[in-house]
LOGU-89501 format. One line per 5 residues: number of its first residue (from 1); their letters; for each residue x, y, z of N, C-alpha, C. Coordinates in nm, 4 decimals. Example, Ala and Ser with C-alpha at 12.3 -4.5 7.8 and 13.67 -1.06 7.14 Angstrom:
2
1> as> 1.3190:-0.5690:0.7800:1.2300:-0.4500:0.7800:1.3200:-0.3300:0.7800  1.2850:-0.2250:0.7080:1.3670:-0.1060:0.7140:1.2900:0.0030:0.7870
//
This chain:
84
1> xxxxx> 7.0596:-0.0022:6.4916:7.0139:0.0496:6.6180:7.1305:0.0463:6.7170  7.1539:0.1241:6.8012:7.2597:0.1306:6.9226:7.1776:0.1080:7.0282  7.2702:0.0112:7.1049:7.2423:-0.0544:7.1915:7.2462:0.0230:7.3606  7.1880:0.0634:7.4384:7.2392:0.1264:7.5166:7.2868:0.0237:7.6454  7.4139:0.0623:7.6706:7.4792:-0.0196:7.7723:7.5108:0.0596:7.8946
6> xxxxx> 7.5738:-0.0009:7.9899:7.6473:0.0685:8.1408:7.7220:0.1268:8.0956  7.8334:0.0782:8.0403:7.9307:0.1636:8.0030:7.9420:0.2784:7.9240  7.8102:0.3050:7.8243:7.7766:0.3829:7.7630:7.7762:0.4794:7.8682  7.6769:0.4914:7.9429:7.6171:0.5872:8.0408:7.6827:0.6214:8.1766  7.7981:0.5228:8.1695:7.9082:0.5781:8.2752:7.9667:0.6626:8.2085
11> xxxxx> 8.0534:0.6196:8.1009:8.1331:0.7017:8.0476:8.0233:0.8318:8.0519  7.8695:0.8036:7.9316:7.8836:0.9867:7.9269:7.8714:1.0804:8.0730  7.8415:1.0492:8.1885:7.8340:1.0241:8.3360:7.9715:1.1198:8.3342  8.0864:1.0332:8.3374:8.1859:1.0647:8.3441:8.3070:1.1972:8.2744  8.2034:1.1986:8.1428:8.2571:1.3131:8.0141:8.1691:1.4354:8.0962
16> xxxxx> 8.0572:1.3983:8.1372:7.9927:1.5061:8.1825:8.0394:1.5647:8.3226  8.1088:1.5112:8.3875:8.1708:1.5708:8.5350:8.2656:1.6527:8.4744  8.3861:1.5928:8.3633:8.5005:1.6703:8.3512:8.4514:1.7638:8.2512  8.3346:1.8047:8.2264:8.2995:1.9248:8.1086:8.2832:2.0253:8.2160  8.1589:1.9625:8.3160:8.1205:2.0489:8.4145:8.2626:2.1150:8.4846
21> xxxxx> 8.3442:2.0706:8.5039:8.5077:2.1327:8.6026:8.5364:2.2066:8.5051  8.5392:2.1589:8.3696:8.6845:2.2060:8.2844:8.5677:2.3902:8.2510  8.4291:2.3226:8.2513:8.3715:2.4672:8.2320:8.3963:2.6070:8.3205  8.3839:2.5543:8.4503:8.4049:2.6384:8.5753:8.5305:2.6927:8.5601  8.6241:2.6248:8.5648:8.7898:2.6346:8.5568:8.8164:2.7910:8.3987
26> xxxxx> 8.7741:2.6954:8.3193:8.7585:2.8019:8.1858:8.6398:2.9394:8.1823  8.5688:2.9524:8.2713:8.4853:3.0667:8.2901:8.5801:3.1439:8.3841  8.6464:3.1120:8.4858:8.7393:3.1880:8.5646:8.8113:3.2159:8.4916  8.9047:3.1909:8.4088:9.0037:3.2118:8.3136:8.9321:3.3141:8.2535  8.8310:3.3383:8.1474:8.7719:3.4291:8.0968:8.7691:3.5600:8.1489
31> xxxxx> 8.7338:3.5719:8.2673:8.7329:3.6653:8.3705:8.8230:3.7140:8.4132  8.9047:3.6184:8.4208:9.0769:3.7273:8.4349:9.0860:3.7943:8.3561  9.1152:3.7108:8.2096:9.2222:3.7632:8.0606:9.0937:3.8780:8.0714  8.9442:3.8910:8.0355:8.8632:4.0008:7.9094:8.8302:4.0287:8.0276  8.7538:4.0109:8.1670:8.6800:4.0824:8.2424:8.5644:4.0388:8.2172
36> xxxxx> 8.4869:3.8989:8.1324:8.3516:3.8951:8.1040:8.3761:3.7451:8.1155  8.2962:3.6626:8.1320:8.2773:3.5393:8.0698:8.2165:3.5483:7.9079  8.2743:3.4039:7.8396:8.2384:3.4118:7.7550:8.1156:3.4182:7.7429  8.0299:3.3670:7.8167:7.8433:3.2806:7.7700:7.7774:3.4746:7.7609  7.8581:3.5532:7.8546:7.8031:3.6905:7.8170:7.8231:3.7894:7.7310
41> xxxxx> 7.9087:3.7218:7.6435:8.0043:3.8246:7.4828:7.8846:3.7411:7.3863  7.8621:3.8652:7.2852:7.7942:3.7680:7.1291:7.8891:3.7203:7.0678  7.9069:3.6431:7.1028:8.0346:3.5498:6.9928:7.9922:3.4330:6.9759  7.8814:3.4244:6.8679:7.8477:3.2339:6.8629:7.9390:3.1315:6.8431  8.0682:3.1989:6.7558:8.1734:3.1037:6.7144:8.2295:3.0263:6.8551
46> xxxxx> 8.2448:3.1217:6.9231:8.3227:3.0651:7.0717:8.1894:2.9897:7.1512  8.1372:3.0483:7.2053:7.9897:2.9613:7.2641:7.9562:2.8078:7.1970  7.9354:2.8304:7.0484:7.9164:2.6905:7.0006:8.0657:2.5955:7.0094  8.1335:2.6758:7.0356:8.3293:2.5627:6.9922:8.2937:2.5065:7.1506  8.2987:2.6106:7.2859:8.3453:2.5812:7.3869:8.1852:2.4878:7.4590
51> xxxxx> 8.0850:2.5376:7.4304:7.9805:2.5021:7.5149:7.9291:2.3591:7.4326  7.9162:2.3493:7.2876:7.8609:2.2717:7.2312:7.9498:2.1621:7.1015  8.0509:2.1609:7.1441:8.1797:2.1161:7.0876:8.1490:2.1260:6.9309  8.1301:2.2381:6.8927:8.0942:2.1843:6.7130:8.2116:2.2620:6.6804  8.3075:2.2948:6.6926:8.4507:2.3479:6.6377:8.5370:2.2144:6.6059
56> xxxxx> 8.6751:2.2335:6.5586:8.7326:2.1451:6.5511:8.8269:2.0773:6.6490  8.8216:2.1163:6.7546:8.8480:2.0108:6.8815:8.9866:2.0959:6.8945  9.0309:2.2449:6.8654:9.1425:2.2714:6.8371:9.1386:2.4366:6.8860  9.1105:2.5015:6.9649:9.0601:2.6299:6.9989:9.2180:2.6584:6.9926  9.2455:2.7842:6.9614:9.3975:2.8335:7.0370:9.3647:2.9640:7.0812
61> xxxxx> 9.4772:3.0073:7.1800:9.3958:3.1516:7.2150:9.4362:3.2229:7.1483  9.5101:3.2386:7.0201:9.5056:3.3516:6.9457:9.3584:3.3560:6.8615  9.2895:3.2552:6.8628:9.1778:3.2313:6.8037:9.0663:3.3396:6.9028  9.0588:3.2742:7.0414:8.9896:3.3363:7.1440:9.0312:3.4759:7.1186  9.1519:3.5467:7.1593:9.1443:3.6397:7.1283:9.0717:3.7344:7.0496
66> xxxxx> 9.1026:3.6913:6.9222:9.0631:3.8330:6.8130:8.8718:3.7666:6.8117  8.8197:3.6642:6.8424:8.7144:3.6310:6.8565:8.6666:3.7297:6.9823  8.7267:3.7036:7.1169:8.7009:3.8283:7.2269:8.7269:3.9677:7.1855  8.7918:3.9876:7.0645:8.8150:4.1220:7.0702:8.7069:4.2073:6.9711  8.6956:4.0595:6.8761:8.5935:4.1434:6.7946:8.4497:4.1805:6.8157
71> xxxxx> 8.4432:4.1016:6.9339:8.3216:4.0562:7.0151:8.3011:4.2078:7.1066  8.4051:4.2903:7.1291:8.4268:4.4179:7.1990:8.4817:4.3516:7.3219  8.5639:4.2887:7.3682:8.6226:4.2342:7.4432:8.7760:4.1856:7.4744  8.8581:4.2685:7.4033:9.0207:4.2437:7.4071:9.0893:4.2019:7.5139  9.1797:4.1632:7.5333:9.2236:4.0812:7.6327:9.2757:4.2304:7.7333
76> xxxxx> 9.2277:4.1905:7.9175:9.2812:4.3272:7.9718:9.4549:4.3030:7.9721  9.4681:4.4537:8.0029:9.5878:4.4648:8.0374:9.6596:4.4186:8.1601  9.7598:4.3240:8.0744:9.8474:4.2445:8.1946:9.8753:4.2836:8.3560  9.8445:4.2996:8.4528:9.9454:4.4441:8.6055:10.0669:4.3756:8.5830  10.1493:4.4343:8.5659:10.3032:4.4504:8.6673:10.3022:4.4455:8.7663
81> xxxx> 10.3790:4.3530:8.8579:10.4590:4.3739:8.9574:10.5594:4.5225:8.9800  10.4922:4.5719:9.0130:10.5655:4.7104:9.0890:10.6858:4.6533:9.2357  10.7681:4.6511:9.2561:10.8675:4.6515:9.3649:10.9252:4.8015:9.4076  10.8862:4.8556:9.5175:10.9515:5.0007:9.5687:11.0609:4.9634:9.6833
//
């Protein structure tokens, strides 16, 4: 049986603030690179890695990528700096 302690429930307390930021932070990001958040592409692979940690703790964005792309979602095109 596991015991439930303070420290248990701080910490998950604590895992749960920096999921909540690192989520916000990483949904803006989404929105730049594809123009969508992920939670609105069908891509279960990415949803379950990023929302429900069952991937291997190891995302890279060439992974995201062809996952966003196959999803109909390719990464947009970079702007240039134009200087006249």
């Amino acid at each position: 049986m596991i015991k439930l302690t303070t420290a248990m429930l701080s910490r998950a307390s604590r895992l749960a603030k920096e999921a909540t930021k690192m989520s916000s932070t990483l949904t803006k990001a989404f929105v730049e690179r594809y123009g969508v958040e992920y939670s609105e592409v069908d891509c279960d692979w990415l949803i379950d890695d990023l929302d429900y940690g069952m991937g291997n703790g190891h995302l890279t964005l060439e992974q995201a990528d062809k996952w966003m792309t196959d999803a109909g979602h390719p990464p947009l095109k970079e702007k240039k700096n134009v200087t006249q």
